[in-house]
SEVO-529198 format. One record per residue (C-alpha): residue number from 1; chain; x, y, z. Coordinates in steps of 0.05 Angstrom, whole numbers, plus 5000, padded with zeros to 4 digits. Example, Ala and Ser with C-alpha at 12.3 -4.5 7.8 and 13.67 -1.06 7.14 Angstrom:
REM SEVO-529198
<node><k>1</k><c>A</c><px>5246</px><py>4910</py><pz>5156</pz></node>
<node><k>2</k><c>A</c><px>5273</px><py>4979</py><pz>5143</pz></node>
END
This chain:
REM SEVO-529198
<node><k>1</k><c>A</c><px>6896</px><py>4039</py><pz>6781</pz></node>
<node><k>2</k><c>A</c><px>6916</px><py>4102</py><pz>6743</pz></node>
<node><k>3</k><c>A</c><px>6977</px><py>4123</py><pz>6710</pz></node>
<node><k>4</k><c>A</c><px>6982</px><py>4181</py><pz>6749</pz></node>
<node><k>5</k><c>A</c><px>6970</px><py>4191</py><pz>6824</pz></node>
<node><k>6</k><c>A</c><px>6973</px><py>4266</py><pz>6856</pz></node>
<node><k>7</k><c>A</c><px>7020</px><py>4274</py><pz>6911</pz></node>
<node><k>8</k><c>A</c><px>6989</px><py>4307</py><pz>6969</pz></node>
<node><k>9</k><c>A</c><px>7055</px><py>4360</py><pz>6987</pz></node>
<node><k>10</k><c>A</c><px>7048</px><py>4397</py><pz>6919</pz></node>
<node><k>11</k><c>A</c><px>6988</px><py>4368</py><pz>6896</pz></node>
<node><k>12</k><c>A</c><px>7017</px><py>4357</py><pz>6830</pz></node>
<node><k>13</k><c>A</c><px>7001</px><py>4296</py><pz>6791</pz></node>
<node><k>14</k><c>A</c><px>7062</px><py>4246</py><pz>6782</pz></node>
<node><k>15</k><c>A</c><px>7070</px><py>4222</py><pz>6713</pz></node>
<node><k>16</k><c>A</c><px>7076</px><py>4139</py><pz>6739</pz></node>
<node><k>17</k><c>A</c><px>7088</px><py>4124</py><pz>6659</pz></node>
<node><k>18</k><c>A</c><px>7139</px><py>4165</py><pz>6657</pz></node>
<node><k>19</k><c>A</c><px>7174</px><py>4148</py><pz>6706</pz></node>
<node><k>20</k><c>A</c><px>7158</px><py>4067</py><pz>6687</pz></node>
<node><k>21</k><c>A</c><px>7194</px><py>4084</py><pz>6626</pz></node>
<node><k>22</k><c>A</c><px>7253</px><py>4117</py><pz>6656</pz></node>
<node><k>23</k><c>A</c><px>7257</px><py>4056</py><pz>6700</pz></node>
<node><k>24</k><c>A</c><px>7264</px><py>4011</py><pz>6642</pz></node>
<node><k>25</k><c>A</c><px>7321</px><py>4044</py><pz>6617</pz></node>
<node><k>26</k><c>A</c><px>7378</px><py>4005</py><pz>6646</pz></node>
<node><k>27</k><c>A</c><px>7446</px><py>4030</py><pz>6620</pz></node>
<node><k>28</k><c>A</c><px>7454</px><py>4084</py><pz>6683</pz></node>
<node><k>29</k><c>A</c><px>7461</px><py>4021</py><pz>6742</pz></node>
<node><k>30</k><c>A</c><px>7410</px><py>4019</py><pz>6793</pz></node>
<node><k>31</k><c>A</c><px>7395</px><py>4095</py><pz>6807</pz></node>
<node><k>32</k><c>A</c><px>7337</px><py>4116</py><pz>6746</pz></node>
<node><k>33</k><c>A</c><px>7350</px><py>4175</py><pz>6693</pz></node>
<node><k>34</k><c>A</c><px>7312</px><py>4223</py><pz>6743</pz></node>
<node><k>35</k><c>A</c><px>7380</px><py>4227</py><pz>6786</pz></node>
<node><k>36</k><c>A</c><px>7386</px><py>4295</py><pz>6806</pz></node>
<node><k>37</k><c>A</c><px>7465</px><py>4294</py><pz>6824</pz></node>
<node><k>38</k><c>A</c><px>7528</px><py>4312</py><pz>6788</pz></node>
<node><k>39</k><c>A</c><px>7543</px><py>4228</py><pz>6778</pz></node>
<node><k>40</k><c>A</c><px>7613</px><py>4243</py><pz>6758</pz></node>
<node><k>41</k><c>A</c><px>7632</px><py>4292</py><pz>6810</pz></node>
<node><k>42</k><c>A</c><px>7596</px><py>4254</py><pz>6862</pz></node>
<node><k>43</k><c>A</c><px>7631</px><py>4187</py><pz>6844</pz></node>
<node><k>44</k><c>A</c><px>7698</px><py>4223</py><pz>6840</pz></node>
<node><k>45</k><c>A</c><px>7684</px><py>4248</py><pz>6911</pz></node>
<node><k>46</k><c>A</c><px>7657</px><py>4173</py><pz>6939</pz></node>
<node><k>47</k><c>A</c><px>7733</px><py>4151</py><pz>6910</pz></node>
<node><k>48</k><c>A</c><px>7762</px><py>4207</py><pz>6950</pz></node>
<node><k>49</k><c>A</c><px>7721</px><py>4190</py><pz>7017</pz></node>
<node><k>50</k><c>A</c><px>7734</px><py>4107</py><pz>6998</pz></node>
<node><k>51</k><c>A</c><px>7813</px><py>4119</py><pz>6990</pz></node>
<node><k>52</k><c>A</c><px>7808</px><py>4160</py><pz>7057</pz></node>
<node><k>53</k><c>A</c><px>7773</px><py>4101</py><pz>7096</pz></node>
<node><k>54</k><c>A</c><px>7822</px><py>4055</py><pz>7074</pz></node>
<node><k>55</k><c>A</c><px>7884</px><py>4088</py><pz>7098</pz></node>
<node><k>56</k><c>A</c><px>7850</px><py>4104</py><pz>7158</pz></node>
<node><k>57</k><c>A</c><px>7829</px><py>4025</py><pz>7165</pz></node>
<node><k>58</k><c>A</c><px>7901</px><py>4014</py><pz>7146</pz></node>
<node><k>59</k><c>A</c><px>7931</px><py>4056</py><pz>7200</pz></node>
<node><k>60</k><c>A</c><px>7889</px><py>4037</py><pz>7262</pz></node>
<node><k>61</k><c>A</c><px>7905</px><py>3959</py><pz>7240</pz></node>
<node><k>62</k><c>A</c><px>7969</px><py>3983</py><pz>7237</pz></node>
<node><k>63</k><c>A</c><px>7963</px><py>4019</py><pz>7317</pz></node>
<node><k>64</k><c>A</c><px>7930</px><py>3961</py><pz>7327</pz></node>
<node><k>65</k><c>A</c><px>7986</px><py>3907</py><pz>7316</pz></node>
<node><k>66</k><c>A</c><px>8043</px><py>3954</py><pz>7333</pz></node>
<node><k>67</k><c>A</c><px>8027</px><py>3987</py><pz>7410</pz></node>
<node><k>68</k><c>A</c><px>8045</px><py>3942</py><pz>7463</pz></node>
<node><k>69</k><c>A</c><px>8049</px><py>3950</py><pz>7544</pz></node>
<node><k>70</k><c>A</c><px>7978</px><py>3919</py><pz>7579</pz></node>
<node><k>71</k><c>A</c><px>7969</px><py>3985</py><pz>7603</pz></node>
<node><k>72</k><c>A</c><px>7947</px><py>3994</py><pz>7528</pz></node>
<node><k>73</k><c>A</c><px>7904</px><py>3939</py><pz>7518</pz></node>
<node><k>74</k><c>A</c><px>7846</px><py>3983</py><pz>7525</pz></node>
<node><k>75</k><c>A</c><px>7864</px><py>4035</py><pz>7472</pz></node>
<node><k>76</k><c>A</c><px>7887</px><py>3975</py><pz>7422</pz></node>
<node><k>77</k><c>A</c><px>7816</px><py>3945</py><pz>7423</pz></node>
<node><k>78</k><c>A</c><px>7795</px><py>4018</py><pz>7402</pz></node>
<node><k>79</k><c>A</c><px>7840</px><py>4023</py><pz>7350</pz></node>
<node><k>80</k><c>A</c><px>7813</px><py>3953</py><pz>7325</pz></node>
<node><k>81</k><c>A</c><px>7742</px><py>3981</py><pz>7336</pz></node>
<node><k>82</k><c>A</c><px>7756</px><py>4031</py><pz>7293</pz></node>
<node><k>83</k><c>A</c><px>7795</px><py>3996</py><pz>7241</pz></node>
<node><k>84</k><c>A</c><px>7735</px><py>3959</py><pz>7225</pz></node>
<node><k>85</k><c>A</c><px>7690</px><py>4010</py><pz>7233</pz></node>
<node><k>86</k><c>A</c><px>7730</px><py>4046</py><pz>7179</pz></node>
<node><k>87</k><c>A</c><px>7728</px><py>3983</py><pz>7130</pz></node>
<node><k>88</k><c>A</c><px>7650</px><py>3976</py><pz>7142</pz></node>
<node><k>89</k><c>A</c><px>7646</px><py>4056</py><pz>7114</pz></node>
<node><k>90</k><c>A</c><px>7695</px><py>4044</py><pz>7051</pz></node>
<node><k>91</k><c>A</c><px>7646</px><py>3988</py><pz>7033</pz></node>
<node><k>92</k><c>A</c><px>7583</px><py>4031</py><pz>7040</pz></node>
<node><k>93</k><c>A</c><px>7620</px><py>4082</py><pz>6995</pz></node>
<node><k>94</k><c>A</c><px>7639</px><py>4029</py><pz>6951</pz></node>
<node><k>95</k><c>A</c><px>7573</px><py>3997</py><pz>6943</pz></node>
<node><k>96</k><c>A</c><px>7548</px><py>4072</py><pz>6932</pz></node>
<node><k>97</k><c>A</c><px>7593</px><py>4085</py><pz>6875</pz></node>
<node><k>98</k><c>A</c><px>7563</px><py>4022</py><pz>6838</pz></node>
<node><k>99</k><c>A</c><px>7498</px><py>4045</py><pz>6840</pz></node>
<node><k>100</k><c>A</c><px>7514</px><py>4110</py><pz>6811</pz></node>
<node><k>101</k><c>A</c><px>7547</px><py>4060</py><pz>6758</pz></node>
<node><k>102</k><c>A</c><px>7619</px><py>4082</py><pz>6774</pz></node>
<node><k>103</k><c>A</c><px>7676</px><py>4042</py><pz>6789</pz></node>
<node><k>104</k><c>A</c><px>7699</px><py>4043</py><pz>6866</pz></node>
<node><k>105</k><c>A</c><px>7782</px><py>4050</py><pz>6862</pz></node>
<node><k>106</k><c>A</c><px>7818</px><py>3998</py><pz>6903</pz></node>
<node><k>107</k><c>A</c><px>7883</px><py>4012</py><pz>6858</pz></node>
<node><k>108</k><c>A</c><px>7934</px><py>4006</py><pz>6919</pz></node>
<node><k>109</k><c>A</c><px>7984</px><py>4052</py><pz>6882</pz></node>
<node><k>110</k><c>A</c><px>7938</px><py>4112</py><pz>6883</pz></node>
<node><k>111</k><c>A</c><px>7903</px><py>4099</py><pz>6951</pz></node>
<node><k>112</k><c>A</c><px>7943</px><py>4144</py><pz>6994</pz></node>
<node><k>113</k><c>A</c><px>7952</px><py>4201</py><pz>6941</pz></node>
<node><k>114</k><c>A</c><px>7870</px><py>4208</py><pz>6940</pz></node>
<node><k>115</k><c>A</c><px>7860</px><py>4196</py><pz>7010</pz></node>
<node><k>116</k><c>A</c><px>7848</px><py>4261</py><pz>7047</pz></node>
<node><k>117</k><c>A</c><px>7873</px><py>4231</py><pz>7115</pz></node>
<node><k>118</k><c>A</c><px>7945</px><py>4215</py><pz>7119</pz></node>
<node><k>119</k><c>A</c><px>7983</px><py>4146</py><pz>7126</pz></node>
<node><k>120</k><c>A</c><px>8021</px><py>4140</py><pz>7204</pz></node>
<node><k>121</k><c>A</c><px>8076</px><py>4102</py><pz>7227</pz></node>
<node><k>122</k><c>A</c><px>8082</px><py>4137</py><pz>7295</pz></node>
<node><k>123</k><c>A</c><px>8115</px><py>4084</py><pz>7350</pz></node>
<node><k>124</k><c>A</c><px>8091</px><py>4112</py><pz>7406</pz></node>
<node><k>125</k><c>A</c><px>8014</px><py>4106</py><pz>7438</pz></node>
<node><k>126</k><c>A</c><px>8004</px><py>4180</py><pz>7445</pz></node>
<node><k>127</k><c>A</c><px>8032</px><py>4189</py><pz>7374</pz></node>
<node><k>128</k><c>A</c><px>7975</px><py>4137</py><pz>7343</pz></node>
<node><k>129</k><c>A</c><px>7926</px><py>4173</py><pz>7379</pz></node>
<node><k>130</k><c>A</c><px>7947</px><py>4243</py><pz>7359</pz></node>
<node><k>131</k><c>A</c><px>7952</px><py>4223</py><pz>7294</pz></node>
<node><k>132</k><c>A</c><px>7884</px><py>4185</py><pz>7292</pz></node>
<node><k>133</k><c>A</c><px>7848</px><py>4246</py><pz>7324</pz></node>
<node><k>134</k><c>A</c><px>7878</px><py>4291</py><pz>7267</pz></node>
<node><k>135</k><c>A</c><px>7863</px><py>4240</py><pz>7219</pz></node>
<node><k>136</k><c>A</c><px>7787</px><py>4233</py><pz>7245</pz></node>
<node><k>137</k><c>A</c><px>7788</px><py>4318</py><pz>7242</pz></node>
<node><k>138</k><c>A</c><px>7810</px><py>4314</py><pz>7173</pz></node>
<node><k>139</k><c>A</c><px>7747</px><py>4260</py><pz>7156</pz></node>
<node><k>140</k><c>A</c><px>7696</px><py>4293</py><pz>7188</pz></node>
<node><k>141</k><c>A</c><px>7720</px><py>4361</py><pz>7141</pz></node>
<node><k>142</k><c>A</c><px>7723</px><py>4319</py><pz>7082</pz></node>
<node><k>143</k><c>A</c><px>7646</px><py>4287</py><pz>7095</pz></node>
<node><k>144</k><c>A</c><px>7617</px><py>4359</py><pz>7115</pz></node>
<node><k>145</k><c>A</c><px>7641</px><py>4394</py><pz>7050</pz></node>
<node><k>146</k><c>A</c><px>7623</px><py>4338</py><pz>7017</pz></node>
<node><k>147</k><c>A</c><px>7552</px><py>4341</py><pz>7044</pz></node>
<node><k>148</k><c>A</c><px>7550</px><py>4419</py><pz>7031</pz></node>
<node><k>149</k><c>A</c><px>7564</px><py>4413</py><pz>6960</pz></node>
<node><k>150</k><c>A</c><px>7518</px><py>4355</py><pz>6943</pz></node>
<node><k>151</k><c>A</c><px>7467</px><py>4386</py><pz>6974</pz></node>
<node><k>152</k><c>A</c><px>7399</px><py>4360</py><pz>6959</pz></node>
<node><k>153</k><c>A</c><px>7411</px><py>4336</py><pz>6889</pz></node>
<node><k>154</k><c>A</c><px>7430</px><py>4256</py><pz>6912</pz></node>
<node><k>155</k><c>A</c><px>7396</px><py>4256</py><pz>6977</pz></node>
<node><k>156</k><c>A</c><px>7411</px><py>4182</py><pz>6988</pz></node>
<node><k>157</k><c>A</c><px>7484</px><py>4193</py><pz>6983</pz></node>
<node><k>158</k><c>A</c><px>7480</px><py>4255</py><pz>7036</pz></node>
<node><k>159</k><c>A</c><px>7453</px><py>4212</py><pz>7089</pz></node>
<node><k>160</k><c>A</c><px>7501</px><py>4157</py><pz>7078</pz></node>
<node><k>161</k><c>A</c><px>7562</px><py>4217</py><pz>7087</pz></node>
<node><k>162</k><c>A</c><px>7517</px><py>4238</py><pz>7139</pz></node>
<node><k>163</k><c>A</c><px>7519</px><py>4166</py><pz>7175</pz></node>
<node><k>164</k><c>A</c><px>7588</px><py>4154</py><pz>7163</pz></node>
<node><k>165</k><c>A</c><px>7601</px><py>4231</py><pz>7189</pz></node>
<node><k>166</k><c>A</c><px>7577</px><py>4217</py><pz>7251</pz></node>
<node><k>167</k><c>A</c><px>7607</px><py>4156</py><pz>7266</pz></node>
<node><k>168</k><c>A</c><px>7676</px><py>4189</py><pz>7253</pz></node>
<node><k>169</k><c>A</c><px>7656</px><py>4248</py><pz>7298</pz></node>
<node><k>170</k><c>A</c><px>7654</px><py>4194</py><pz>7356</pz></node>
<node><k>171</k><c>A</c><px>7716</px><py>4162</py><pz>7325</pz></node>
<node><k>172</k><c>A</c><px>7747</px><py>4236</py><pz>7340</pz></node>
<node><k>173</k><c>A</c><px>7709</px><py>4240</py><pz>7408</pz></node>
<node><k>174</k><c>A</c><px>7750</px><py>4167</py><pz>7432</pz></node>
<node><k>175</k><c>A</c><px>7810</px><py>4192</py><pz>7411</pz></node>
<node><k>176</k><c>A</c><px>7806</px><py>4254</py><pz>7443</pz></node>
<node><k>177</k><c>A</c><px>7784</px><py>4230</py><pz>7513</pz></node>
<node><k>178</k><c>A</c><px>7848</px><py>4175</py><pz>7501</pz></node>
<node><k>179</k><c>A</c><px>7890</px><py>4235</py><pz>7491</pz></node>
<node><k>180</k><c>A</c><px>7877</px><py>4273</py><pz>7551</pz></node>
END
């Protein structure tokens, strides 16, 4: 087989032993030297998006444990849903990070000053959910600026905001039908 193959959009030839030898150059994690994206500013914008899913995680656990009344029942099991929906993202983004060779940061005493979305200690069910809706409004924000200023440079990291987008627009969709 040759070193080179032509791909059949551009009809370019790709340069396989180049990019072999890119490959074997290991200091830049799993993601090779032709990376396209900003590393740094993407990674410091994964810690943003991580520190944001764990203090929304954080406060549905929190809704979670804290509303009672069996009329609620229904909108705890959301806010459970949720919770773990949110931990499921931060470890996606987490995972990301480390293939970009960064560091995810789980430092507790900076969590809630990156996060985007705030922290909520509302008592009251309608409270939880207001605050979860804005919180989910805030996310969704967050992920589509995000998305708009990576742009096509890391495309694997665009459809993972893209994913996790999408999932919070249907977070903000629950919490908007509890609210009404």
């Amino acid at each position: 087989m040759s070193t080179a193959s032509t791909d059949a959009r551009n009809r370019q030839p790709i340069d396989v032993a180049a990019i072999r030898e890119a490959a074997r150059k290991l200091d830049d994690g799993a993601v090779p030297s032709g990376y396209q994206g900003n590393r740094q500013e993407i990674i410091e914008m994964l810690n943003a998006a991580l520190a944001t899913e764990l203090v929304c995680a954080l406060r549905y656990k929190r809704h979670y444990y804290t509303a009672t009344g069996l009329v609620n029942e229904s909108v705890k099991a959301e806010f459970l849903q949720h919770a773990q929906e949110e931990e499921e993202h931060a470890g996606r983004i987490a995972e990301r990070i480390v293939q970009l060779n960064g560091e995810p940061d789980f430092n507790p005493s900076t969590i809630s000053q990156r996060s985007h979305a705030e922290y909520d200690e509302c008592t009251d069910i309608k409270g939880m959910i207001r605050a979860n809706l804005i919180a989910e409004r805030v996310a969704i924000e967050s992920y589509r600026q995000m998305i708009e200023r990576i742009g096509d440079s890391d495309p694997t990291t665009k459809h993972l905001l893209i994913d996790i987008m999408a999932v919070e627009e249907e977070h903000a969709d629950d919490m908007k039908d509890l609210l009404d």
